[in-house]
GUMI-971239 format. One record per residue: residue number from 0; residue in three letters; chain; x, y, z of N, C-alpha, C, O, CB in turn. Coordinates in nm, 4 decimals, padded with zeros to 6 digits. Glycine has a CB too. Layout:
BEGIN
+------+------+-------+----------+----------+----------+----------+----------+----------+----------+----------+----------+----------+----------+----------+----------+----------+----------+
| resi | resn | chain |      nc1 |      nc2 |      nc3 |     cac1 |     cac2 |     cac3 |      cc1 |      cc2 |      cc3 |      oc1 |      oc2 |      oc3 |     cbc1 |     cbc2 |     cbc3 |
+------+------+-------+----------+----------+----------+----------+----------+----------+----------+----------+----------+----------+----------+----------+----------+----------+----------+
|  NUM |  ala |     A |        X |        Y |        Z |        X |        Y |        Z |        X |        Y |        Z |        X |        Y |        Z |        X |        Y |        Z |
...
+------+------+-------+----------+----------+----------+----------+----------+----------+----------+----------+----------+----------+----------+----------+----------+----------+----------+
# end
This chain:
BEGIN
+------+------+-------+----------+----------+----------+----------+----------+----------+----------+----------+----------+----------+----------+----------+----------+----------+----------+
| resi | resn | chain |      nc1 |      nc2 |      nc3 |     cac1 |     cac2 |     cac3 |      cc1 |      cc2 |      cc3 |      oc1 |      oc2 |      oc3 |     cbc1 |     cbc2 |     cbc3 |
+------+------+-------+----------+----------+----------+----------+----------+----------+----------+----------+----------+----------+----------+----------+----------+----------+----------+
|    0 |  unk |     A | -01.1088 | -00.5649 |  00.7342 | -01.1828 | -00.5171 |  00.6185 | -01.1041 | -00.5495 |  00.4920 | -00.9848 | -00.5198 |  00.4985 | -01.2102 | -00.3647 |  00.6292 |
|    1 |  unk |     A | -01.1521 | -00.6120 |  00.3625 | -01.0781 | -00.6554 |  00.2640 | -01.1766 | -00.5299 |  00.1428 | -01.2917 | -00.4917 |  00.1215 | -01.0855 | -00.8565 |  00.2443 |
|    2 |  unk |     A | -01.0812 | -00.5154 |  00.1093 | -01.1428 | -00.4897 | -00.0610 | -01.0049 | -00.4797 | -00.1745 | -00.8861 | -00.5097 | -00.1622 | -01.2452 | -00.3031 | -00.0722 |
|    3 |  unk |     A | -01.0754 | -00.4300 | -00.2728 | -01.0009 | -00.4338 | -00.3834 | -00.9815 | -00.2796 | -00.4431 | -01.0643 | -00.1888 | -00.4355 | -01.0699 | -00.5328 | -00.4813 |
|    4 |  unk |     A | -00.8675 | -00.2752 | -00.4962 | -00.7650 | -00.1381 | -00.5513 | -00.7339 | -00.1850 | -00.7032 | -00.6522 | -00.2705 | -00.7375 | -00.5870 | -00.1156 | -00.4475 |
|    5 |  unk |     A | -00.8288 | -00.0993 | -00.7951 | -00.7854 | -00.1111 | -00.9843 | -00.6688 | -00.0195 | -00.9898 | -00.6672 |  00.1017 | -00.9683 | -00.9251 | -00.0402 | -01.1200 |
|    6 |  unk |     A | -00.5946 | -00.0800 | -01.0146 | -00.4658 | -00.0108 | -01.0513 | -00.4666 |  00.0620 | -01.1842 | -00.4548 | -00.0284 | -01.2669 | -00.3541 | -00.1108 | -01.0553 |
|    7 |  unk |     A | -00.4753 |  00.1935 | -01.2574 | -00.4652 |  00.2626 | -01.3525 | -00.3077 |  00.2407 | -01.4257 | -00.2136 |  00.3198 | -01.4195 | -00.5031 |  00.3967 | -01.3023 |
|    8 |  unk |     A | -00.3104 |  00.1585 | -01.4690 | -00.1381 |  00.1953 | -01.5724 | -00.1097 |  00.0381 | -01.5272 | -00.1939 | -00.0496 | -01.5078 |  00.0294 |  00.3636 | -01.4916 |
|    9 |  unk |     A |  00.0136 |  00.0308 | -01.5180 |  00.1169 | -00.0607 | -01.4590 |  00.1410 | -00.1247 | -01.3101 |  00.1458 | -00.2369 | -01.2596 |  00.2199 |  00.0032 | -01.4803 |
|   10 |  unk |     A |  00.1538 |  00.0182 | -01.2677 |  00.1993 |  00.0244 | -01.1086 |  00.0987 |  00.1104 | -01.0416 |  00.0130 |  00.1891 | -01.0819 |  00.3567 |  00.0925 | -01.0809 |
|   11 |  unk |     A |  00.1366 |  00.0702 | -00.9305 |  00.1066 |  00.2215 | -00.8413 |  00.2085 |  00.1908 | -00.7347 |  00.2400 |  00.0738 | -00.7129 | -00.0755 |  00.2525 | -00.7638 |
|   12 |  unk |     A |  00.2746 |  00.3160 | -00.6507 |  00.3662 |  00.3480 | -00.6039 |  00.2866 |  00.2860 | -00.4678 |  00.1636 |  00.2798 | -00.4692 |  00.4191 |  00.4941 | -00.6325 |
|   13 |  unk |     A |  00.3543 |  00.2462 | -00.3652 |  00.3068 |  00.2189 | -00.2253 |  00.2484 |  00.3411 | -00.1132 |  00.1528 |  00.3366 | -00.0358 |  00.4289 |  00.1539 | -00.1634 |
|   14 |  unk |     A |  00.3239 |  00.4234 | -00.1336 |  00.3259 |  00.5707 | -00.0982 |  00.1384 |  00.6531 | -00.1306 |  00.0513 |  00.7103 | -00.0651 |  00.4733 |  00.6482 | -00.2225 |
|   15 |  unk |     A |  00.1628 |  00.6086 | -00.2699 |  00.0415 |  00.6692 | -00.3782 | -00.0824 |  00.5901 | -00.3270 | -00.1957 |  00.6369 | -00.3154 |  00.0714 |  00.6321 | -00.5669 |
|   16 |  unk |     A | -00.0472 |  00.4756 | -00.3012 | -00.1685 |  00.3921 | -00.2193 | -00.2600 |  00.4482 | -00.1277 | -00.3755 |  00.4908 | -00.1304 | -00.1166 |  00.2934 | -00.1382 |
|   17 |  unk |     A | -00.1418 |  00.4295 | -00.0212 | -00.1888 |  00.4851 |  00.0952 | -00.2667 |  00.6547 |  00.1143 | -00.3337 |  00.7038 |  00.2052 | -00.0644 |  00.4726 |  00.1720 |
|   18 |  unk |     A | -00.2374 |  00.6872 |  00.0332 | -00.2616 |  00.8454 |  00.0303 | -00.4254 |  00.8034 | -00.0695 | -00.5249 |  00.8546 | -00.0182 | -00.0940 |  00.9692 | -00.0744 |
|   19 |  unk |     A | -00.4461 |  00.7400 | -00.1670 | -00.5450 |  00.7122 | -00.2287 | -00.6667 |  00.6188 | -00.2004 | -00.7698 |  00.6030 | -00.2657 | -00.4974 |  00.6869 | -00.3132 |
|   20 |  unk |     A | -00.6149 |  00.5480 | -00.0567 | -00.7456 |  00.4781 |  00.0133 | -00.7242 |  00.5779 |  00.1684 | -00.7357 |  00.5255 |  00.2791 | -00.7275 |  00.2575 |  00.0365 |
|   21 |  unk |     A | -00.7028 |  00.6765 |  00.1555 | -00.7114 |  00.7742 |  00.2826 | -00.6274 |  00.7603 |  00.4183 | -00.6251 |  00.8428 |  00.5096 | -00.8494 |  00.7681 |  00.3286 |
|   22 |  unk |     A | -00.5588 |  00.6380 |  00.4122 | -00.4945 |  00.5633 |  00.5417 | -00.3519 |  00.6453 |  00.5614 | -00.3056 |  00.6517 |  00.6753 | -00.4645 |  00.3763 |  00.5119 |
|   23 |  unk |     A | -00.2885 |  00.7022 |  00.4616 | -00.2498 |  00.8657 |  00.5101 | -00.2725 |  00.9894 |  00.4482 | -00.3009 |  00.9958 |  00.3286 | -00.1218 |  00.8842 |  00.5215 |
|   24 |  unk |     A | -00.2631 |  01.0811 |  00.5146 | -00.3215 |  01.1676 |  00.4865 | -00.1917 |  01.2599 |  00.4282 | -00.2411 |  01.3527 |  00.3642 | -00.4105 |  01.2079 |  00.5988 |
|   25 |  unk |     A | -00.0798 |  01.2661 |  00.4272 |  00.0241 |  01.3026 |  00.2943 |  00.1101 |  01.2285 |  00.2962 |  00.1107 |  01.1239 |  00.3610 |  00.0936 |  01.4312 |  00.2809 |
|   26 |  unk |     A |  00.2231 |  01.2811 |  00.2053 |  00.3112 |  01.1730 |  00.1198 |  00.4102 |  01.1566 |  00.2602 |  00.4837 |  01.0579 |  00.2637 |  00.4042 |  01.2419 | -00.0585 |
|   27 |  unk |     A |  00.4122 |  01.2500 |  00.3715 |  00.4892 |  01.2280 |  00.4799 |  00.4276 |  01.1613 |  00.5606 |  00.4865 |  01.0617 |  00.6026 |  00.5346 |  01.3267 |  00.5356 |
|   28 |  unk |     A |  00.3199 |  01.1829 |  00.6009 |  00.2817 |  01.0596 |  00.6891 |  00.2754 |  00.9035 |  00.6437 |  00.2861 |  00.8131 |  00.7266 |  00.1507 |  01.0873 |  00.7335 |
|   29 |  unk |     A |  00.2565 |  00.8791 |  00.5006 |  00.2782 |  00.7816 |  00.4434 |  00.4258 |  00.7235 |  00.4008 |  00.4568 |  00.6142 |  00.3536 |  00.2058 |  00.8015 |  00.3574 |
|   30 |  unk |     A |  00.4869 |  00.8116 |  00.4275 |  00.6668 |  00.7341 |  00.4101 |  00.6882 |  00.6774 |  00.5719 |  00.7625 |  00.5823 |  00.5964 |  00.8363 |  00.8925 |  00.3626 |
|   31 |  unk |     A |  00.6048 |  00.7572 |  00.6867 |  00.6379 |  00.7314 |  00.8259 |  00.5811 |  00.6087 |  00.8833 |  00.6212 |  00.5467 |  00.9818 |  00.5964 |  00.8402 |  00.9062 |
|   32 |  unk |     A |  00.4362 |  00.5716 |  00.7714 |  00.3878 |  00.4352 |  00.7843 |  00.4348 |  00.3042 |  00.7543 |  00.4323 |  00.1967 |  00.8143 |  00.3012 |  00.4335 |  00.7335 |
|   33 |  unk |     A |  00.4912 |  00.3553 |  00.6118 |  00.5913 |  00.1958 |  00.5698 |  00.7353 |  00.2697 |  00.6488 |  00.6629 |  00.3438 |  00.7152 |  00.6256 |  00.1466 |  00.3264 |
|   34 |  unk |     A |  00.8251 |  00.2949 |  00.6782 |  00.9141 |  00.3251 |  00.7237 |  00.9109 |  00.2105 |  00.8587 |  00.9924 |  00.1225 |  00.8865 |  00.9122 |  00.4750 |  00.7355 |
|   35 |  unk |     A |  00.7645 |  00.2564 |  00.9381 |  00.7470 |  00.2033 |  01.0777 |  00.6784 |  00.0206 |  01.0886 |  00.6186 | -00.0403 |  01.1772 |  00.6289 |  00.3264 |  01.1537 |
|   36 |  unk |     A |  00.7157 | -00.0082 |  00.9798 |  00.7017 | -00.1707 |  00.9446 |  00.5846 | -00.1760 |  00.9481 |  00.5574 | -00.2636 |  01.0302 |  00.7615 | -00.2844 |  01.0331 |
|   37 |  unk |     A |  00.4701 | -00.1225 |  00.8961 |  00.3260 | -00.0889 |  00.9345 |  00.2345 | -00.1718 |  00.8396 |  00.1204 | -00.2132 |  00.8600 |  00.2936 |  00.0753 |  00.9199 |
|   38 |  unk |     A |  00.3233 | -00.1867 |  00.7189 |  00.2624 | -00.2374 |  00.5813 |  00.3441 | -00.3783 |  00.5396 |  00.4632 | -00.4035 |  00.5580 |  00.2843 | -00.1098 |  00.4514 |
|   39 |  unk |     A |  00.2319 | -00.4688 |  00.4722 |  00.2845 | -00.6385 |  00.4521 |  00.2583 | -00.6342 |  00.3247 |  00.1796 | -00.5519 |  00.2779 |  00.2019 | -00.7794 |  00.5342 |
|   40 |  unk |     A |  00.3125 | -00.7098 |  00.2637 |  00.2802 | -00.7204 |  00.1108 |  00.3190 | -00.8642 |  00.0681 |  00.4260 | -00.9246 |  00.0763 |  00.3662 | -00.6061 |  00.0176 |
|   41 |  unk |     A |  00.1926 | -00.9008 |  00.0180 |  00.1970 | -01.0665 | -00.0202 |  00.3048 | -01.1538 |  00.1049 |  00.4040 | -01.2255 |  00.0917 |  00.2812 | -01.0864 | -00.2114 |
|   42 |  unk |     A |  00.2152 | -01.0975 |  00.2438 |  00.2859 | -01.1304 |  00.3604 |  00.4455 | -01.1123 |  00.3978 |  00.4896 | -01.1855 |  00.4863 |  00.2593 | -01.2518 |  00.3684 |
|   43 |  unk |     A |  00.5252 | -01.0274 |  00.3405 |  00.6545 | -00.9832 |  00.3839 |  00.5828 | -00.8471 |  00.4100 |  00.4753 | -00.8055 |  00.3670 |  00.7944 | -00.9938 |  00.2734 |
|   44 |  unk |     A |  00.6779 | -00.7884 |  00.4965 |  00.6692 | -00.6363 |  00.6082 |  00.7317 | -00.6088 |  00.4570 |  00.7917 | -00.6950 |  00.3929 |  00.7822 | -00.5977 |  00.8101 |
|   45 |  unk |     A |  00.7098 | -00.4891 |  00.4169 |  00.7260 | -00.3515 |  00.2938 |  00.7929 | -00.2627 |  00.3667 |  00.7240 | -00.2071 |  00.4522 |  00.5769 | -00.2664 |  00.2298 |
|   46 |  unk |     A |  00.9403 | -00.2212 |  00.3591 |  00.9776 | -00.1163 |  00.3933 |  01.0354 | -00.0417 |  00.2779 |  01.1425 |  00.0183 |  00.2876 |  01.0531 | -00.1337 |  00.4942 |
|   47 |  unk |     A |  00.9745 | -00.0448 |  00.1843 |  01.0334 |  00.0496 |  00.0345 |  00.8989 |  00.1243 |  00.0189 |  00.7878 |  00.0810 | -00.0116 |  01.0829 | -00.0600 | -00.1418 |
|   48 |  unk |     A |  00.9416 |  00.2508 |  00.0490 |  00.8567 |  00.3735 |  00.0265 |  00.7654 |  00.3268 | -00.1078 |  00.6554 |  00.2720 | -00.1145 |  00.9599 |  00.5228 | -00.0019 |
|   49 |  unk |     A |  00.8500 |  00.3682 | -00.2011 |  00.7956 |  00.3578 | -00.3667 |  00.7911 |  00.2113 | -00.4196 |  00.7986 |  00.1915 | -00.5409 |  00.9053 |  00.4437 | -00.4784 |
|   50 |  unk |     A |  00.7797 |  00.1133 | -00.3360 |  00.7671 | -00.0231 | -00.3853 |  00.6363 | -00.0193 | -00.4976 |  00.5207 |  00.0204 | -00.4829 |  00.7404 | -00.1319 | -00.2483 |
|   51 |  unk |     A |  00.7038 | -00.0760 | -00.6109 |  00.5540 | -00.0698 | -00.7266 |  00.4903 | -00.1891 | -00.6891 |  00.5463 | -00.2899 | -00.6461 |  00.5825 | -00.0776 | -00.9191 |
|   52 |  unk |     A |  00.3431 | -00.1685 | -00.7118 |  00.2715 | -00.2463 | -00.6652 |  00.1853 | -00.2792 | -00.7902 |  00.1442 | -00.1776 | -00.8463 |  00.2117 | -00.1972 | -00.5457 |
|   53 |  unk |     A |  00.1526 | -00.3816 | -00.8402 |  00.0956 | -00.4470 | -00.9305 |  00.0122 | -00.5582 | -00.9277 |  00.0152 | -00.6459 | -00.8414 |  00.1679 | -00.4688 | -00.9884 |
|   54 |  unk |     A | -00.0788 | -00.5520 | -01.0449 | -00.1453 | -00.6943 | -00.9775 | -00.1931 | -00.8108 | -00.9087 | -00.1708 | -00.9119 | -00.9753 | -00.1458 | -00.7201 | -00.9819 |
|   55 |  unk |     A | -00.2405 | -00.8295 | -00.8191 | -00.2510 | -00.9657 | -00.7841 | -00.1471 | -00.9440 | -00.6298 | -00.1221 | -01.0407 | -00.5578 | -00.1862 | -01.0855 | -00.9289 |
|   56 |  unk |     A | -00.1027 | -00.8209 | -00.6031 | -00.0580 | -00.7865 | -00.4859 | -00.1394 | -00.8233 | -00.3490 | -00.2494 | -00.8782 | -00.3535 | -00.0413 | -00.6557 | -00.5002 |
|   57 |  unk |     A | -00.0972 | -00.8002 | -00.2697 | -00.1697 | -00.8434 | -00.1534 | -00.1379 | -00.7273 | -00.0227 | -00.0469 | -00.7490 |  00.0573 | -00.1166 | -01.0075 | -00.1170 |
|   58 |  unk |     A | -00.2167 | -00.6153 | -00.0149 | -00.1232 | -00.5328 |  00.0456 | -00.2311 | -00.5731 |  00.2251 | -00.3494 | -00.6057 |  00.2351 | -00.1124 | -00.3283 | -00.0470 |
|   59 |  unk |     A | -00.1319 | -00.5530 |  00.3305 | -00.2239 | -00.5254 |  00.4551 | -00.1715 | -00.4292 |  00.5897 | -00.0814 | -00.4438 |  00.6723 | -00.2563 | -00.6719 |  00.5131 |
|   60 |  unk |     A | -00.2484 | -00.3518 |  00.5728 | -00.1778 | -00.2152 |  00.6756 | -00.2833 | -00.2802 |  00.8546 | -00.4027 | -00.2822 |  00.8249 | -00.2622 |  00.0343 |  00.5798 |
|   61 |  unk |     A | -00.2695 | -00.3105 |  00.9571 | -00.3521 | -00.3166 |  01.0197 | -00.4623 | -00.4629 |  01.0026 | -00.4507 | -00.5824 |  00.9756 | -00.3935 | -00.1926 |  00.9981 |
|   62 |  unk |     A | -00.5663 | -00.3691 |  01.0360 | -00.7143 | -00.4837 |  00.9911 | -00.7687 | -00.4477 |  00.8437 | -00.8802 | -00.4874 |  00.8097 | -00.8769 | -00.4554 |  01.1127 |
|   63 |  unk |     A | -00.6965 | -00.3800 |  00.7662 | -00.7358 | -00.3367 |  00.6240 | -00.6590 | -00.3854 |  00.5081 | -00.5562 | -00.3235 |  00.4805 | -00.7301 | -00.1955 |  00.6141 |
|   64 |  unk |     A | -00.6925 | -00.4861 |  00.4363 | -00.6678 | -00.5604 |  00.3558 | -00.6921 | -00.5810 |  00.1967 | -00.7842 | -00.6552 |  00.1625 | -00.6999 | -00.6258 |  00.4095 |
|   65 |  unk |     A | -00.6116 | -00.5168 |  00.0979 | -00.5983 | -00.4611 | -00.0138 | -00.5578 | -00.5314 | -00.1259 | -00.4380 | -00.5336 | -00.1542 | -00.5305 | -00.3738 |  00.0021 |
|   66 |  unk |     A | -00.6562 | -00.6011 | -00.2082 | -00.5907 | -00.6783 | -00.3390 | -00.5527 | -00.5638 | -00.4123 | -00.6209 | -00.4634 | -00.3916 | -00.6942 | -00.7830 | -00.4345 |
|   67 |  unk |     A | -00.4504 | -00.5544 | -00.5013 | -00.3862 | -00.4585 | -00.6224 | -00.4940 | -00.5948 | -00.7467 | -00.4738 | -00.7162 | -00.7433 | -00.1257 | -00.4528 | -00.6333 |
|   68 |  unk |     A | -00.5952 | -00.5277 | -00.8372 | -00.6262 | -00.5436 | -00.9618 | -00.6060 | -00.4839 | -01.0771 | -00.6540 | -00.5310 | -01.1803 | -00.7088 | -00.5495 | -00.9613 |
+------+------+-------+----------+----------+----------+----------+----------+----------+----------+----------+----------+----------+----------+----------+----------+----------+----------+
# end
């Protein structure tokens, strides 16, 4: 599944993501997701909790696939 994420401001935190397209359900289960090599970003594995995420990002947890706009 692909879609797209408008980023409000600058950034958004990686953490803040996940908690904001529902794929965890708190800020602890979402540190236990990137922690567990779960998340790719512009195809490298993401293991930084608070990695800022900006534009033109490419995030993919699974079969769910996330442009940052």
């Amino acid at each position: 599944m692909e879609s797209e994420f408008k980023i409000v401001g600058e950034y958004i935190e990686l953490i803040q993501l996940l908690k904001a397209l529902g794929i965890a359900e708190t800020g602890g289960h979402a540190k236990h997701i990137v922690e567990g090599g779960e998340v790719s970003r512009n195809g490298e594995i993401e293991y930084r909790k608070r990695a800022k995420l900006i534009p033109g990002d490419l995030i993919q947890i699974d079969d769910i696939i996330v442009l940052m706009t």
